[in-house]
C-alpha positions in Angstrom: 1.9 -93.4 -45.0 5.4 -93.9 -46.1 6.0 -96.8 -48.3 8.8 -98.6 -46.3 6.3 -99.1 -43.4 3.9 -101.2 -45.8 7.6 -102.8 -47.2 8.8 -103.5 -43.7 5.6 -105.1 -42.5 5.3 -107.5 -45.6 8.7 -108.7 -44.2 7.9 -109.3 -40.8 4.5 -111.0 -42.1 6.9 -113.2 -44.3 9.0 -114.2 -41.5 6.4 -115.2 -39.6 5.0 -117.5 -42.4 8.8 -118.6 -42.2 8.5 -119.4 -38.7 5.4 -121.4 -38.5 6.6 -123.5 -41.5 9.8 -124.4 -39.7 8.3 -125.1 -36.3 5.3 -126.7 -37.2 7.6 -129.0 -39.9 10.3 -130.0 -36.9 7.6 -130.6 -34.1 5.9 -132.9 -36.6 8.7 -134.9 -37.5 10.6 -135.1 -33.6 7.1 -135.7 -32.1 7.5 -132.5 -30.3 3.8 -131.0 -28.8 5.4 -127.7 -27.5 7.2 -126.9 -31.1 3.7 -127.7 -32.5 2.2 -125.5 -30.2 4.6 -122.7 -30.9 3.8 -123.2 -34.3 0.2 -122.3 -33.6 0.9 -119.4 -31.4 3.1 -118.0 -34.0 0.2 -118.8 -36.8 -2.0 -116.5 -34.8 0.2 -113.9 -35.3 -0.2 -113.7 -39.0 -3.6 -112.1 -38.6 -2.4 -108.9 -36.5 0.4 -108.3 -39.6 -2.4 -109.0 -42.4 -4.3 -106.6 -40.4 -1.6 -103.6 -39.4 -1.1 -104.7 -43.8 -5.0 -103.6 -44.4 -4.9 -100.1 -42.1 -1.6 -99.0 -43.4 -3.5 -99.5 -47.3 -6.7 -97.1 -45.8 -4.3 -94.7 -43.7 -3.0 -93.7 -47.3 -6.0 -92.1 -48.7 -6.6 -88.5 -48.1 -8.9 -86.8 -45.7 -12.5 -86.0 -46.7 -15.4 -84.5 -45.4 -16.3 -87.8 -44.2 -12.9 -88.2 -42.1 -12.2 -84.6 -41.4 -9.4 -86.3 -39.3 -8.2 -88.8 -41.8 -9.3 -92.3 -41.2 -6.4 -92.8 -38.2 -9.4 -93.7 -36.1 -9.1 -97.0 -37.9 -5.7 -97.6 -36.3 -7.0 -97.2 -33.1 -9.3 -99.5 -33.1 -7.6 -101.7 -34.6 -4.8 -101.0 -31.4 -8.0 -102.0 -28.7 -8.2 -105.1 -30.8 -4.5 -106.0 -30.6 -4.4 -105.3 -27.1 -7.4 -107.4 -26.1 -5.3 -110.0 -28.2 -1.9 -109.2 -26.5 -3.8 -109.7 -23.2 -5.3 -112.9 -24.4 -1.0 -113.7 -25.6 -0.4 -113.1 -21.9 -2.5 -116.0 -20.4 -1.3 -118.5 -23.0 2.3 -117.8 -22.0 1.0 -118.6 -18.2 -0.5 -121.6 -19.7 1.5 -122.8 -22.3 5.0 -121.3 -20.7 5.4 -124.1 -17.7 4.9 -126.8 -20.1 8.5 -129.0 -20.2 10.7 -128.6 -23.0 11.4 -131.3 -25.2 15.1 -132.5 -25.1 15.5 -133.3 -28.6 19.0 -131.2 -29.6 16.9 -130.4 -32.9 14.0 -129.1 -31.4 16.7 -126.6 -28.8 17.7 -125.6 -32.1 14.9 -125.0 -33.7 13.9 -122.9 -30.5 17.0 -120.9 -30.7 16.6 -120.2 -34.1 12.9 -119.1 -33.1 14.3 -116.9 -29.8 16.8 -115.0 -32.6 14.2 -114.4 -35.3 12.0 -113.3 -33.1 13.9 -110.8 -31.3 15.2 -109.2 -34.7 11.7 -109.1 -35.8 10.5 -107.3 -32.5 13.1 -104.9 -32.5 12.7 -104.2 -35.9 8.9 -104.2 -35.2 9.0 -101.6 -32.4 11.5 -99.3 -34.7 8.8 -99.7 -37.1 6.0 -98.5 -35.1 8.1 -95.2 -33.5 9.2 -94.4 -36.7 5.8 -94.1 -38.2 3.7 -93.2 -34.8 1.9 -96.1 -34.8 0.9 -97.6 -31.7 -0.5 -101.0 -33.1 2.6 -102.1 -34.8 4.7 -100.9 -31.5 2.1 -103.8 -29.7 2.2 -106.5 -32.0 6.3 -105.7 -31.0 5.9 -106.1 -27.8 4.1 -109.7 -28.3 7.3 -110.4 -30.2 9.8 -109.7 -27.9 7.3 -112.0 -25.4 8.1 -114.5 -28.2 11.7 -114.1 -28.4 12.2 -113.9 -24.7 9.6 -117.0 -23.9 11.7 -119.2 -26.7 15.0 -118.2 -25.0 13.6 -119.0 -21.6 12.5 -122.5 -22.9 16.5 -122.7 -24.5 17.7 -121.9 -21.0 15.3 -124.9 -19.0 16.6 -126.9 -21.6 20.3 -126.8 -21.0 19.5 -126.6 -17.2 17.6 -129.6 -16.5 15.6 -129.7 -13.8 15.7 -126.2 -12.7 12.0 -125.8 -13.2 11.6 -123.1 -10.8 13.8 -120.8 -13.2 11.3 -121.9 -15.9 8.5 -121.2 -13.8 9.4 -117.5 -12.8 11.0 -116.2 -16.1 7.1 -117.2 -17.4 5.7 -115.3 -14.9 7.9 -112.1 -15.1 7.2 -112.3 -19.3 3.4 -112.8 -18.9 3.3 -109.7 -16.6 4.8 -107.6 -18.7 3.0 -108.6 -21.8 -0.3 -108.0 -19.7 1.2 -104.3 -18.8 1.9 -103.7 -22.3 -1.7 -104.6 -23.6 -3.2 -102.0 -20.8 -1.1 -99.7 -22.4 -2.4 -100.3 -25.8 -6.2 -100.8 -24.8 -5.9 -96.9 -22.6 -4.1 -95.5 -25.9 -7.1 -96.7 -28.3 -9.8 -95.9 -25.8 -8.4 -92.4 -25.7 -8.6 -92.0 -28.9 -11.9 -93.8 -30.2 -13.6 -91.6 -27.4 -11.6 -88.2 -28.2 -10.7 -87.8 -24.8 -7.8 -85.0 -24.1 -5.4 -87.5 -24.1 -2.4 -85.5 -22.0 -2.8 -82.8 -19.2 0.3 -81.4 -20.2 0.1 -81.6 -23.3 -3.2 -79.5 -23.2 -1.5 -77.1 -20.5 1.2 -76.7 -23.4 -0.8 -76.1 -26.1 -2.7 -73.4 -24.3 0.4 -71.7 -23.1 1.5 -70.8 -26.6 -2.1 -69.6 -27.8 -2.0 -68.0 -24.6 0.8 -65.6 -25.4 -0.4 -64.2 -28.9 -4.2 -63.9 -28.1 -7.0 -65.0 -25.8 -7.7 -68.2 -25.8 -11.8 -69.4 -25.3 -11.0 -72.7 -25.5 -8.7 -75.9 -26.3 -9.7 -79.1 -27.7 -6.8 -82.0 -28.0 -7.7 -85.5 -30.0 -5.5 -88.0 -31.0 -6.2 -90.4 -34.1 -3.4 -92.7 -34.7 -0.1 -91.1 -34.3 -1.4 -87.4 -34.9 -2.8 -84.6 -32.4 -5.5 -82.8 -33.8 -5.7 -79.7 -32.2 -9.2 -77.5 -31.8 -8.8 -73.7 -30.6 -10.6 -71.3 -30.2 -9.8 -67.9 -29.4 -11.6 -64.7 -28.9 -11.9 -62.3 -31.3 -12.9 -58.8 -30.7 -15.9 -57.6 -31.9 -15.1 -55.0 -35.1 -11.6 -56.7 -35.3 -11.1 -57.5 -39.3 -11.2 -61.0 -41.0 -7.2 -60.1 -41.9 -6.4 -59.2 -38.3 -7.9 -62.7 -37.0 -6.1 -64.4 -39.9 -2.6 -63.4 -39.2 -3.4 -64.2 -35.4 -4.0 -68.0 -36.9 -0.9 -68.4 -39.0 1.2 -67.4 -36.0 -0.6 -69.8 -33.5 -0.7 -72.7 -36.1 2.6 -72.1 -36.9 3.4 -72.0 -33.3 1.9 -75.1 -32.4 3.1 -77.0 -35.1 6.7 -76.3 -34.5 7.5 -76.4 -30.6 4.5 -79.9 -30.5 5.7 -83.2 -31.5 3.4 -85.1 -34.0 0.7 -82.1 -34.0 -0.8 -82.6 -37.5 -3.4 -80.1 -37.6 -4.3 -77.2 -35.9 -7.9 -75.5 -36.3 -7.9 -72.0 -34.7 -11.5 -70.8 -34.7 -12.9 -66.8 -33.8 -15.3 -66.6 -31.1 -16.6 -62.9 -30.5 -16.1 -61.3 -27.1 -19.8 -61.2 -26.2 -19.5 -58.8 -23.2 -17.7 -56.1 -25.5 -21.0 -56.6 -28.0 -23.2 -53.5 -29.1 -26.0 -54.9 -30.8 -28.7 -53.7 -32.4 -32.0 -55.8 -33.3 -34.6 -55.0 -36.0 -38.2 -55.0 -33.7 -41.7 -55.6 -34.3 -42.8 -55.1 -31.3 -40.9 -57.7 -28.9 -39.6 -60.2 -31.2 -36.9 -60.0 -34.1 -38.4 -58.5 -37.3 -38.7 -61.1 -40.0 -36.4 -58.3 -42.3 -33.7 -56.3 -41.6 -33.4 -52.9 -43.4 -37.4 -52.8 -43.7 -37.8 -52.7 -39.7 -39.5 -49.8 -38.3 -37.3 -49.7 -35.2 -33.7 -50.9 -33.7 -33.4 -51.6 -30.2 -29.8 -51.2 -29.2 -28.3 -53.0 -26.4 -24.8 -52.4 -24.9 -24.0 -55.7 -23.2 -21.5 -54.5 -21.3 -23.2 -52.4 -19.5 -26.6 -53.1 -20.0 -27.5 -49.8 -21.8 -30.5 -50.0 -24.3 -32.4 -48.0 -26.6 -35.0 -48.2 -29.4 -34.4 -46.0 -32.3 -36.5 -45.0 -35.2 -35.0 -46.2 -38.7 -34.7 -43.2 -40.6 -34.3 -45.2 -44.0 -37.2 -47.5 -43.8 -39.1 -45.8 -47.3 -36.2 -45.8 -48.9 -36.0 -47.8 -52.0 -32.3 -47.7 -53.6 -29.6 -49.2 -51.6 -32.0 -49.0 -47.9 -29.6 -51.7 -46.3 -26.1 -49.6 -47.3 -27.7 -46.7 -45.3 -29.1 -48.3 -42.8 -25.8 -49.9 -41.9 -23.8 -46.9 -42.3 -26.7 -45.2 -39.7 -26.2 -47.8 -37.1 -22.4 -48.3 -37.1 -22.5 -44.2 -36.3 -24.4 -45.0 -33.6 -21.4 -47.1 -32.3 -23.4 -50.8 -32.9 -20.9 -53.5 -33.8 -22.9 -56.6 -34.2 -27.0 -57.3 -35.2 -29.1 -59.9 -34.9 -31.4 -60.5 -38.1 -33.6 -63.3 -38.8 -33.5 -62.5 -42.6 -30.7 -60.0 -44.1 -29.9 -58.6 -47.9 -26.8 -58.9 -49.9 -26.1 -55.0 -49.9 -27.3 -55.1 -46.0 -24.8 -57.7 -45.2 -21.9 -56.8 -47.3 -22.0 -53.0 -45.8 -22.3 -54.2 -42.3 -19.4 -56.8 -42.9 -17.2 -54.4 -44.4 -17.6 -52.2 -41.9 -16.3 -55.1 -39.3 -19.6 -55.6 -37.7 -21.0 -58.8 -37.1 -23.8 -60.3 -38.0 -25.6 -63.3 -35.9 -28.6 -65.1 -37.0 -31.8 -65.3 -34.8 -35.3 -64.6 -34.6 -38.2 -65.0 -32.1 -38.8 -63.1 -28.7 -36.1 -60.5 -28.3 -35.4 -61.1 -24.3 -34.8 -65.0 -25.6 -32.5 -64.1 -28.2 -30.1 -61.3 -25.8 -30.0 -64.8 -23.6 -28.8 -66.8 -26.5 -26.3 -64.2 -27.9 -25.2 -64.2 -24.1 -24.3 -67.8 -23.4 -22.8 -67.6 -27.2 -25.4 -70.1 -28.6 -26.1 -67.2 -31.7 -24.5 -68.5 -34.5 -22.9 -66.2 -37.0 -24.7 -65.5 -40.3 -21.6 -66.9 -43.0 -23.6 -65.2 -45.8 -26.7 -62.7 -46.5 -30.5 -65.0 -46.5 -31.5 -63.1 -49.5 -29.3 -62.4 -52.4 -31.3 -59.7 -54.5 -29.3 -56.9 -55.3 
């Protein structure tokens, strides 16, 4: 996180301190129970700067396997907590707001000076929070400008004496708006604590410009703090190379990165095309052979049609380099994916280079087509047996 947001909020926490020292001083010394009370109120706002202080400190350390997302989910729930106290703000302004001004000229002062500061500070608050993206420090804003525009309010009954019905409405027009704002805040953090999609559009976006350079499985929006991580994943054809899936990622991250506001990380995975699958399985009689290049027989299922087969393997006593040959023998036979519960280096490295896939499973066969099916076969990211 940029240093001149941490700067910026240790000023605003400052003049806060300011504030409370100057209100709570003058409403001691004129006797005045609303200046005292301000005071207070503006005390209470020292914990959501100390806090927003504390986040910005943790926002700065790098992601980890931990926080694969960073740790922006701190800032959210740190915004649910704001806004819960924002809401609170609200009904102490219905409260506290009616209460007659005193008429001292010092204590009009003193709540002119606190109307000024306070809108600077809110503005500047607000700024703040858009120019870093986020949402907390744009809330504790808004309870500023509540501040700013409650002290004016209380200038204004002043000067007009016995207008109370001004007094009364201006407090009521301020509270609701405050309570608007901290609905905001409390859907923004819930959105994001519970990784809900948190824009229709922005989803419909996102999956327009996957869309248009390949086919897109699926889309997975989640915002943390003032980033969009984005989760896609898009189908890749089944023989298709690791280099031709790669350069299909750059484009789409690149893509998404450049036409979608505060996108900070996009995550494009491969998903095979299932119904384009021919797979072979090493039998022993109906369930996956324990080993792959020792298996007496393949059964060979087109899933696109529904075809199958059972072949002998030809290479099954033969003991230098069995798994090169019997991939070579079933990518001639057109397969381009297996299912082995345990596979060798040379096995796996001569399938993979020949762009077929490998998934892991074992068990009944009929059980495993199923799984491969719904997609629930995971794909094997390395051989089970390394032996060369």
């Amino acid at each position: 996180m940029d240093v001149k947001v941490f700067r910026g909020l240790l000023l605003l926490t400052f003049l806060t301190v300011f504030l409370v020292a100057v209100k709570g001083a003058v409403g001691f010394v004129v006797s005045s129970p609303v200046l005292l009370i301000d005071a207070l109120h503006s005390f209470t706002d020292l914990f959501p700067y100390l806090t927003l202080l504390l986040i910005v400190a943790v926002l700065n350390r790098k992601r980890d396997e931990t926080f694969p997302y960073g740790y922006y989910k701190f800032e959210s729930l740190l915004l649910l907590f704001l806004s819960i106290f924002l809401a609170y703000t609200s009904f102490e302004i219905f409260r506290f707001g009616s209460t007659p001004r005193a008429s001292s000229p010092v204590a009009v002062a003193v709540e002119l000076l606190s109307a000024i500061l306070s809108g600077f500070m809110a503005v500047y608050n607000i700024e703040l929070g858009r120019k870093s993206g986020l949402k907390a420090i744009e809330v504790v804003g808004v309870e500023k400008i509540a501040d700013s525009l409650i002290s004016a309010g209380g200038v204004l009954v002043l000067l007009l004496s016995g207008f109370s019905i001004l007094q009364h409405a201006f407090v009521v027009l301020v509270g609701t708006l405050v309570i608007l704002s901290s609905l905001e805040g409390f859907r923004d953090s819930i959105v994001s604590l519970l990784d809900i999609n948190p824009s229709r559009k922005l989803h419909s976006e996102i999956v327009g410009i996957a869309g248009r350079l390949g086919k897109v499985r699926e889309v997975r929006v989640r915002k943390a703090g003032p980033c969009y991580f984005v989760e896609i994943r898009m189908v890749a054809s089944p023989g298709s190379s690791m280099r031709e899936f790669e350069l299909v990622r750059e484009k789409v991250e690149s893509e998404v990165k450049s036409r979608v506001e505060n996108v900070c990380e996009v995550f494009v995975l491969p998903e095979i095309d299932t119904g384009k699958l021919v797979v072979a399985i090493p039998r022993d009689g109906g369930n996956v052979s324990e080993n792959f290049s020792t298996a007496e027989k393949f059964l060979i299922v087109d899933l696109k049609t529904g075809s199958r087969k059972t072949v002998e393997n030809p290479f099954v006593s033969k003991e230098v380099r069995r798994g090169a040959a019997v991939a070579r023998y079933l990518t001639g036979l057109g397969v381009n994916a297996v299912v082995a519960d345990e596979i060798g280096f040379i096995a796996y490295s001569a399938l993979k280079g020949s762009g077929v896939v490998v998934f892991r499973g074992k068990g009944r066969i009929p059980k495993v087509l199923k799984d491969l099916r719904d997609g629930k076969l995971k794909e094997a990211a390395e051989p089970t047996r390394v032996k060369l």
